[in-house]
ZABAGU-999675 format. One line per 10 residues: number of its first residue (from 1); their letters; for each residue x, y, z of C-alpha. Coordinates in steps of 0.2 Angstrom, whole numbers. Last residue first. Layout:
NUM) A) X/Y/Z | ...
This chain:
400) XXXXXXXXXX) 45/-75/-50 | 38/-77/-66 | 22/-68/-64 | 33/-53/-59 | 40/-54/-76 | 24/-51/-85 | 18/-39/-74 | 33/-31/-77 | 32/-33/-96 | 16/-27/-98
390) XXXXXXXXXX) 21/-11/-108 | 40/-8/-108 | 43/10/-103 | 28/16/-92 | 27/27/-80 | 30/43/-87 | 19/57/-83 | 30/71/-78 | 22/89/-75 | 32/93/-63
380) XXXXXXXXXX) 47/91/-72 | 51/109/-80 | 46/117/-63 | 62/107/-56 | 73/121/-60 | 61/132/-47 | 72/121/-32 | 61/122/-16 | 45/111/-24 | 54/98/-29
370) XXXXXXXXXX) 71/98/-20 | 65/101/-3 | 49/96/-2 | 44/80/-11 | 62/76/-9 | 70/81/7 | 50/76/14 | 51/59/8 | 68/56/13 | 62/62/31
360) XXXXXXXXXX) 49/50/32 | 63/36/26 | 74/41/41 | 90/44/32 | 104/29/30 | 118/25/37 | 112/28/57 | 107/45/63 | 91/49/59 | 84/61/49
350) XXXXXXXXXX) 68/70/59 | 54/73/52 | 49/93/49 | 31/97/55 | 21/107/42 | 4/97/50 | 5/86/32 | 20/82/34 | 19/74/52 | 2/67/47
340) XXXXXXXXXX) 8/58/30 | 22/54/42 | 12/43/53 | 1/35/40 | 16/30/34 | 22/22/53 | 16/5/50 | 32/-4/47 | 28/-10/33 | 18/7/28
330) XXXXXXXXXX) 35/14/28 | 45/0/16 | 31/4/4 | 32/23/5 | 48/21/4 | 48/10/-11 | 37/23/-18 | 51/37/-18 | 53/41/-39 | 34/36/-41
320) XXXXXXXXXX) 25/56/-36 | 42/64/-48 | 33/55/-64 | 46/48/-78 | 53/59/-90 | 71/53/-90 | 77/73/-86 | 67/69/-68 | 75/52/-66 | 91/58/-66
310) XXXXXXXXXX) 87/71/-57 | 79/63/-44 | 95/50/-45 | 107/66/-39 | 93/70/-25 | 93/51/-18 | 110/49/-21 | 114/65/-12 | 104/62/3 | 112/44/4
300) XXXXXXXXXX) 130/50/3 | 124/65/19 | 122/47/30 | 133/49/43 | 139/67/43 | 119/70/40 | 116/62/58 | 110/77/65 | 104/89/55 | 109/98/36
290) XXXXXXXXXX) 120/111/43 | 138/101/36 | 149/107/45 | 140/106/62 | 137/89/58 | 154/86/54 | 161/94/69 | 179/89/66 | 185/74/76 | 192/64/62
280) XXXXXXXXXX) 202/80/55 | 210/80/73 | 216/62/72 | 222/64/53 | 233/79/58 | 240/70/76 | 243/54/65 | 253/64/51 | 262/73/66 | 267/56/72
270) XXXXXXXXXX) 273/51/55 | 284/67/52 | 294/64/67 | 295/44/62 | 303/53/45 | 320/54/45 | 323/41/60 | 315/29/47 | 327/36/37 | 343/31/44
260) XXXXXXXXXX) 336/15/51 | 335/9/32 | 353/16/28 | 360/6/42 | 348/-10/39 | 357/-9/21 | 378/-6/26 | 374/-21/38 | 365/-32/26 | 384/-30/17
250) XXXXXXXXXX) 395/-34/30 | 386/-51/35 | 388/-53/56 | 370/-47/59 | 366/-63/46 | 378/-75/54 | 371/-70/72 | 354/-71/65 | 356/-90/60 | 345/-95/47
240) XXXXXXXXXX) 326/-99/53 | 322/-78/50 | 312/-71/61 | 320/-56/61 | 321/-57/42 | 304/-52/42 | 308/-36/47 | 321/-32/36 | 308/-41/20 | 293/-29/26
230) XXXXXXXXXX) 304/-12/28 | 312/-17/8 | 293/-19/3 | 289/-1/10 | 306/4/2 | 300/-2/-14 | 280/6/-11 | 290/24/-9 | 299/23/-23 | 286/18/-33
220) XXXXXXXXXX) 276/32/-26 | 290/45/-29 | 290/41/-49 | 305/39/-56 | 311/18/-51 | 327/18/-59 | 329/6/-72 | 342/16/-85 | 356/8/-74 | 350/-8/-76
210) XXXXXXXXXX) 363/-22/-65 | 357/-15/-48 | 338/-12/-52 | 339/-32/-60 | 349/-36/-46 | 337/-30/-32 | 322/-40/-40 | 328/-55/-41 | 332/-53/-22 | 314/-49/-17
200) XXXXXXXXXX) 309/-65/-27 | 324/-77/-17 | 319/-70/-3 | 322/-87/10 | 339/-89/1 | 347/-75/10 | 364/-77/6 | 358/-69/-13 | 356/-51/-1 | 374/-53/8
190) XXXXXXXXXX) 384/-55/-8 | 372/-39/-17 | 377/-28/-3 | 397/-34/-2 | 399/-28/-20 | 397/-10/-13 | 394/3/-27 | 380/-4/-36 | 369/-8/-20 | 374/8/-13
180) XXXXXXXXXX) 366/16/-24 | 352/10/-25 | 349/10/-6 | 351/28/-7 | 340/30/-18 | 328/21/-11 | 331/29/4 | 328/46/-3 | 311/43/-9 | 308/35/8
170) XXXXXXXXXX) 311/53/15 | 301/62/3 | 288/54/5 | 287/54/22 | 290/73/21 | 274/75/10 | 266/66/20 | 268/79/32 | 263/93/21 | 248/81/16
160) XXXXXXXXXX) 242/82/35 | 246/101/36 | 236/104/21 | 222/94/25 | 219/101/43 | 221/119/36 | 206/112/24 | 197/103/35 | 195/120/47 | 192/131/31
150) XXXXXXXXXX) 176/121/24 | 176/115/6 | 180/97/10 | 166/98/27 | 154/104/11 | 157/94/-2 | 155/79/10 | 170/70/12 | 174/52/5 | 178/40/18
140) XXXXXXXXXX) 175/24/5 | 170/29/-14 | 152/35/-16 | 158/40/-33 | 145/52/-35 | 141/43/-53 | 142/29/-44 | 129/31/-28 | 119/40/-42 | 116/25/-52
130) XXXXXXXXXX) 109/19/-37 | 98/32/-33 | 92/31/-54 | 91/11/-53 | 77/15/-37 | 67/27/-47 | 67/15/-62 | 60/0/-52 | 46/14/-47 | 46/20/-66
120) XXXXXXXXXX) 41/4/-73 | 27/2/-63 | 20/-10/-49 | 34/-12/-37 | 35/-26/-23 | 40/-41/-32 | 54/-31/-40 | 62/-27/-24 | 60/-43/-16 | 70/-49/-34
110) XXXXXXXXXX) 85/-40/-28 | 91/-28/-40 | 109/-28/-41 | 121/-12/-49 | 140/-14/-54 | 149/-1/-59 | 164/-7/-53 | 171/4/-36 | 155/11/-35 | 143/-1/-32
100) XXXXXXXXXX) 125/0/-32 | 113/-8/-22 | 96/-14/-23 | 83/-19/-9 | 66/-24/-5 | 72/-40/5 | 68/-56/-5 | 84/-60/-8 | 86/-69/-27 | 100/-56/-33
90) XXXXXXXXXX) 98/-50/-47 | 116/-42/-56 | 116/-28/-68 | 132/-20/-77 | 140/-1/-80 | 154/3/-89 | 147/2/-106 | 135/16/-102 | 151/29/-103 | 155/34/-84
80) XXXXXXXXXX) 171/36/-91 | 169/44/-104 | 151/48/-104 | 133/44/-94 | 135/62/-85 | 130/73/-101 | 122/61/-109 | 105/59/-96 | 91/54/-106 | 101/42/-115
70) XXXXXXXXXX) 108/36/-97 | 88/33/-88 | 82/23/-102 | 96/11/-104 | 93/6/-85 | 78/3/-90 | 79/-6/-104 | 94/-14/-94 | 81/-19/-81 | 70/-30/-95
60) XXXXXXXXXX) 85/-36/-98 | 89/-44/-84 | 73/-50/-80 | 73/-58/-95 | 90/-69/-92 | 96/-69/-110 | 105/-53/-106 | 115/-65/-96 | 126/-53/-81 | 139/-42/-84
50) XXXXXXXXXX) 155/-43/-75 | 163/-27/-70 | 176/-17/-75 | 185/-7/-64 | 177/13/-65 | 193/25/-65 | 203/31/-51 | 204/48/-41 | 184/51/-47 | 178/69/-53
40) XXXXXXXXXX) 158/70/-48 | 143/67/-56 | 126/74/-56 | 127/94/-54 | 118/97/-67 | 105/104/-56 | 116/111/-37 | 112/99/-23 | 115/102/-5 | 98/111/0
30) XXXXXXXXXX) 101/124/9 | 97/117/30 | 82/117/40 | 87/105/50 | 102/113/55 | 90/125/64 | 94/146/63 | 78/151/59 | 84/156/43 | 94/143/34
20) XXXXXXXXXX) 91/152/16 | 80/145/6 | 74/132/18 | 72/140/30 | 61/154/24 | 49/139/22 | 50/132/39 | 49/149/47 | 32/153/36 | 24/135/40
10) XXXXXXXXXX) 23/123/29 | 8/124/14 | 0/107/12 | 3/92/3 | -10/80/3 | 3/64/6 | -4/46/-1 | 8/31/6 | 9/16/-7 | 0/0/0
């Protein structure tokens, strides 16, 4: 049973609010996304993914979907985020739930979820928010635009890449130091083919060691080879050969000496690193971000659900279907009738505080904040899309 809300005006303070945080109330907050503003720049590209049988008809009737949403939206299904990249996956769970993931493109539709919707543009609502988790790249501890834009993290992020910076530097030099010192002392090369346990790490030595023109240029290559060389030095403690003769060997001397050189170079650095990281932890995300308690926690699902609005918006579809499996999951735990009221009254829900927003709450930021705040989304009001492949979902759901 799909929750029915008779909208009616909110109250003056409510409204200012929201276009312009009067009223002082993190609640009541701007709203976070800007129109167009529907992917964002990703550090690494999307991993390919695996794609599922087309032959499987319930993946293809999602691809139509799925297909339909992209064309209307060329300007963010390009280049990277090219539709190519992205595959579908069903899951047999009977939970109401999909999924997208970042990392691959991947998206899964449990078949819960398709049992429970009845048009074509409630399934596509629910691709759109996931779609939206990648565009985003919803990648890990990715920061809010907001807390990223703020000057408190950005101090903070500028000491704490200063200090990196210094790591960096440091092992840089080691590598090179240990280069070197591998081609000029004949006793370095000696002690490291003595140590038959590393045979792989040793391989790798003499080839650097006999090629002068292969010299590791990048700093993070540099870096990661005197990470490896830390890993085989202190594995080599526990080495089942006798430590005496190794402490003894001339040459693993001349190394472990240049290693404990720079550690001593940039443990300093380290623990000004940690302090940096440990105060940019304890910011006032919250505070930051002016979008109520708990947005710190679960501001990615906010912007999925906005981002995949507008996806879904520029698609056709109607804006009254995009947030039916709320509605849904709401009146399953008997509290629609609940928030119909709350909303109804002008009384703002609260978001929650655990990963995901209240779904009251999603129901207002949408049908409220973005819909009727944002004047861009006059142009979609009139929506009456519903349908993409006539019959097909009743036909599938038959199936299942």
């Amino acid at each position: 049973m799909n929750l029915r809300v008779t909208w009616k005006p909110l109250a003056l303070c409510l409204m200012l609010s929201l276009l312009n945080s009067g009223c002082g109330s993190p609640e009541d907050s701007t709203l976070d996304h800007t129109l167009g503003k529907t992917s964002r720049e990703r550090k690494v590209p999307l991993q390919a993914c695996k794609p599922s049988k087309t032959s499987d008809a319930k993946v293809a009737y999602l691809q139509t979907l799925l297909t339909t949403l992209m064309k209307a939206n060329p300007n963010t299904f390009k280049g990277d985020l090219a539709p190519s990249k992205f595959c579908l996956t069903i899951d047999q769970g009977q939970e109401i739930n999909a999924s997208g993931n970042p990392v691959n493109g991947d998206i899964t539709v449990n078949v819960g979820l398709i049992k429970a919707m009845n048009t074509d543009a409630e399934i596509a609502g629910a691709l759109a928010h996931e779609l939206a988790h990648i565009t985003m790249a919803h990648i890990g501890k990715l920061e809010n635009d907001k807390v990223a834009a703020s000057p408190a993290y950005k101090k903070l992020s500028a000491e704490a890449e200063g200090f990196n910076t210094k790591i960096k530097q440091a092992k840089a030099g080691a590598y090179t130091a240990l280069r070197d010192a591998y081609k000029k002392d004949a006793t370095i090369p000696a002690a490291l083919r003595s140590l038959k346990s590393y045979p792989d790490f040793k391989i790798f030595l003499d080839k650097i060691g006999k090629n002068s023109g292969s010299v590791l240029s990048g700093v993070d290559a540099q870096v990661e080879f005197f990470d490896n060389f830390i890993f085989i030095r202190d594995s080599i403690s526990f080495d089942p050969q006798d430590p005496a003769k190794i402490k003894a060997n001339k040459g693993w001397a001349s190394v472990v000496a240049i290693v404990e050189g720079t550690e001593k170079a940039y443990f300093a650095n380290e623990d000004g690193l940690y302090y940096a990281y440990d105060k940019i932890s304890k910011l006032p995300r919250d505070q930051i971000i002016q979008d109520g308690a708990g947005a710190a926690q679960n501001w990615k699902e906010q912007e999925a659900d906005e981002v995949g609005f507008e996806l879904y918006l520029r698609a056709g579809f109607m804006p009254q279907k995009y947030l039916v499996v709320h509605e849904i999951i709401m009146s399953q735990s008997k509290t629609d009738k609940a928030c119909a009221a709350m909303l109804t009254k002008g009384t703002l829900p609260k978001r929650g505080e655990a990963s995901h927003p209240d779904s009251c709450w999603r129901v207002y930021n949408i049908n409220k904040r973005e819909l009727i705040t944002h004047k861009e989304y006059a142009a979609f009001k009139g929506n009456t899309k519903t349908t993409v492949v006539p019959g097909k979902l009743k036909e599938i759901k038959a199936g299942l």
